[in-house]
Each structure stands twice: as C-alpha cells, then as structure tokens.
N, C-alpha and C positions, 0 to 999 in steps of 0.2 A: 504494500500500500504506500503510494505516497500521497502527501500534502504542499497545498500548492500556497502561497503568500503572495501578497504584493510587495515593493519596498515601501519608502517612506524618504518625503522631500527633504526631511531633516537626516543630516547626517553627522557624524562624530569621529574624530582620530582616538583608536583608543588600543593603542598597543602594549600594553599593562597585562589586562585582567586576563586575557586566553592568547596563545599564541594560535596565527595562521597555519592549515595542513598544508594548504597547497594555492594553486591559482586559480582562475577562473578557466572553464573548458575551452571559450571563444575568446580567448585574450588578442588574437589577434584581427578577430572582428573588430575587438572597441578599441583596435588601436586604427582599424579604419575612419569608426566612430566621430576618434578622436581628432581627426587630421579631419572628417569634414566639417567638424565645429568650432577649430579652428579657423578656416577662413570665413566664419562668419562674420560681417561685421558688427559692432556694439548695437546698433539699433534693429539688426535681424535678430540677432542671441534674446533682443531684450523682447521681442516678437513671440518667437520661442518659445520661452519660457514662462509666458502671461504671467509676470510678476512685477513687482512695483522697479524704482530706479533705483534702490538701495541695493536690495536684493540681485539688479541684474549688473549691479557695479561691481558686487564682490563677487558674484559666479564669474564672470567674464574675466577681471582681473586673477581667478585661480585656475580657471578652465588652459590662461596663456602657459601659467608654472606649473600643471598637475603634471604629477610622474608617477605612473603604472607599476612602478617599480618602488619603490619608495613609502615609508609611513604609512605600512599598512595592515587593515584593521581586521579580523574575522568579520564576515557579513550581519553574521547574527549578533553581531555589534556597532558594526558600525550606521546602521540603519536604526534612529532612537526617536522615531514619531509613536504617534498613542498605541497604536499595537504594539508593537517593540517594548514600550516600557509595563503595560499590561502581561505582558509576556515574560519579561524580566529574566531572560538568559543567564544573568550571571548569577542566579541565585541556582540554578539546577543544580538538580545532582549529577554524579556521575554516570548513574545510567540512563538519564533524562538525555544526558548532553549526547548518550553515545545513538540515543534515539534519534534524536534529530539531527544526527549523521547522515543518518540512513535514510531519512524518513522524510524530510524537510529540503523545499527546495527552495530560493526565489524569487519570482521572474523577474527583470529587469529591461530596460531601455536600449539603456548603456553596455551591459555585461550580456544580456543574455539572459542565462540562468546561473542562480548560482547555488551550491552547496555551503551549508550553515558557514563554514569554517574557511573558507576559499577570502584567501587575501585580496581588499580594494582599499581604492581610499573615494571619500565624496565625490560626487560628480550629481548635475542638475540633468535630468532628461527622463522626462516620462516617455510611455511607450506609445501614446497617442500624438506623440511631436512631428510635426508636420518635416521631417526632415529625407534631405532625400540622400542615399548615399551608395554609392558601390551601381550606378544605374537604377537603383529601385528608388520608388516616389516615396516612399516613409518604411519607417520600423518594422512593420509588421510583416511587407513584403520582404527588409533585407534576411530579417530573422528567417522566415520560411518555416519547416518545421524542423528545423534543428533544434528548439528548445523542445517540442515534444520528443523526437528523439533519446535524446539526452536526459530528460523527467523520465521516462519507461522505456528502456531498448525491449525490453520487454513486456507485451501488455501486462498492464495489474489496475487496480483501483484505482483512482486520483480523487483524494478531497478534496474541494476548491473554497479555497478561502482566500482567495481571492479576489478584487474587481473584476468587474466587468471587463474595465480595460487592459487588462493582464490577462485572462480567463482567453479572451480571444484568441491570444497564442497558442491555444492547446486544443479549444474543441473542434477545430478546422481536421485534425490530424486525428484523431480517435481511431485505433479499430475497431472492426467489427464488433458489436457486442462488450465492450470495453468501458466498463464502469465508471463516470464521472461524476461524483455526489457535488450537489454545490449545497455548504450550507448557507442558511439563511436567518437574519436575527433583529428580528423588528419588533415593530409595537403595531398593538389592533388600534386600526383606527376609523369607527362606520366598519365593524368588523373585518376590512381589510388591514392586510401586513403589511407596513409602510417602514423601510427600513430609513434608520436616522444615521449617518455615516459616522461621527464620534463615536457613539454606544455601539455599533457594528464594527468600527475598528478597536475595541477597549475589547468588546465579546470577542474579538476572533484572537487576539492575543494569549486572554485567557483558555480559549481551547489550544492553541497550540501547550501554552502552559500543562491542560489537563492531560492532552492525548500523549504527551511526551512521560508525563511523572504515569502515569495507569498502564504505557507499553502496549496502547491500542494497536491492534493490528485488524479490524475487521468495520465497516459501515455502522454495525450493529453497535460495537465500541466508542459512537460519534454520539450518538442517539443518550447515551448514559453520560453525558456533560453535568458535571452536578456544580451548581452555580445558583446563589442565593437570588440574583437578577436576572436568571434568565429558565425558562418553563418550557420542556421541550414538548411540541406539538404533535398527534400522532394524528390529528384528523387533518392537519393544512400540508403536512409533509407528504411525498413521494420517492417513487424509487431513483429521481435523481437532484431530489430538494429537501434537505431536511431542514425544519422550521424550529427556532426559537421564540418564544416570548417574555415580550420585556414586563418582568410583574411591577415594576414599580411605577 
C-alpha cells in the first residue's frame, strides 16, 4: 500500500534532527526545472507564483543561488505547512519512521516524487504552474507518468491524501483494477460534505500520523482513524472515497 501527500508552500532548512538516505529519483529532471526558471524574468516568476512582491522578491533572489547539492533537508522535513506540522515527523518513532519509508511518498512540482527521507532544499513551484519546459506546455505533461511509475512499479493500493492538484499525477496512469482510495474530511453542510482546506490539511497530517504509529497496511486500516474531531462515515463513503466528519 502506498500513501500519496501533497507538499507545502512553506519550506525549512533543517539538517539537525534526521539525516538524508538519498536523492531525489528525477534529480535531473529538476535540474531541467531549474535552468527553465531561471531564465525567467522577475515579473514572469512573480506571474508564476501568484504571490505578493515580498514573497516573489525573496523566491527569485534564492531561486538565482539555490544549489541541488547543498543544505539539504529530509522531505519529510523540510516541507513544515499545516499538514506537516499536524503530522509532526520528528516526534515518530522508530518504527513509524521506518513506515513511512516505505509507505509515504510526495508528489511535487519541482522534484517529482519524493521519498520521506530523499535530500532537497526549498524551492516555490506548484504542480499547476503554468510552466513550460523540456517542449511540454506545463508540469503535468513534462512529469508524464513517471511519478506513477515510481509510487507503484508494481500495482498495489494508493491512499490519496492528497489535492486535487497532485492526485492528477496519478489517476491518468492506474491499472487495471488498481485501487485508488481518496480520503475525504469535511463538515455537513445542508447535509452535504463541504470540505474546508485548513481542517482537511490538519486531518490529513494526523492520518499520516495515525496510519504510520498503527503499521496500517490495508483500506480497511484507513476507515479505523481514531481522532477526537473527526467521525468516520460508513453511509457517505465508497469503494474509492472514504468520508470523515468534522464533529465539532
């Protein structure tokens, strides 16, 4: 079984608390990446990146000095937005950690895919960035299905807890018959489920948390989330939607 994540716009150098196993699989993809975001100019990058002029002052001015090689962080660290710290890696244990070796992947812009432990440092680029690189017209084309690839050479399950806009990478490539849960963790609202994206990135953090510390290996093992704010649904869920609710 694997489990699929998104990253997270905030990032962190934090070569301390875990050391990196290894690299990333498509290191030399994001060193294409990298060479076509550099010749961006400041007002395309700041295009880009739909973010204020603060924010595209200091990506742009680190984007010019970032080194692939250099200062760098486990993933599952260095990615510390609301999931991330809901999640809280550096409190696992040791069998946790070695769970989500195995278990945990993910997906990226920039990198591809990545494993928990796989050496990076900061970089801004989501996966719906209008960027065009290597002949294709954005990410998702240049990716292909290398990231699914790479998540399962062999079919297995995939939990998605991930966005939308990451989740695209993968359900294009499925086999046959090939299991894709996507959970889901909203509030009724007019008894529909209206997911609210903080509380849905704070819940998905915490499952990663749960499925890691419990040695989930099975859909069924998704379904048993035991979380004082969240109520799993057995009438809204499906065979490839399982539903939370938010009790509070």
């Amino acid at each position: 079984m694997k489990i699929i994540i998104a990253p997270a716009k905030k990032m962190v150098i934090d070569t301390d608390t875990f050391t990196y196993d290894g690299r990333p699989q498509y290191l030399a993809a994001t060193r294409q990446i990298l060479a076509q975001l550099r010749q961006l100019t400041y007002p395309q990058a700041k295009v880009l990146w739909h973010c204020s002029d603060k924010l595209a002052h200091t990506n742009y001015d680190w984007l010019q000095q970032l080194d692939l090689n250099r200062q760098l962080t486990p993933a599952l660290l260095a990615f510390s937005g609301i999931q991330y710290q809901y999640m809280a890696p550096d409190l696992f244990t040791a069998p946790a950690l070695d769970y989500v070796r195995d278990n945990l992947r993910i997906l990226s812009g920039f990198y591809g895919i990545l494993r928990p432990f796989d050496g990076i440092v900061p970089y801004r680029l989501e996966m719906q960035s209008r960027l065009a690189v290597a002949g294709t017209p954005n990410l998702y084309t240049f990716w292909g299905d290398r990231l699914y690839h790479a998540l399962t050479p062999t079919p297995e399950p995939i939990i998605n807890l991930a966005s939308q806009e990451y989740a695209k990478t993968i359900t294009p490539y499925l086999a046959p018959q090939q299991a894709m849960v996507t959970v889901t963790f909203g509030s009724l609202v007019d008894d529909q489920v209206k997911t609210k994206a903080t509380l849905a990135k704070m819940a998905r953090g915490a499952m990663v948390r749960y499925l890691a510390e419990h040695q989930a290996t099975t859909v069924r093992d998704v379904t048993q989330f035991d979380h004082p704010d969240w109520t799993y649904s057995a009438v809204r869920s499906t065979s490839t939607n399982i539903v939370f609710i938010y009790q509070k």
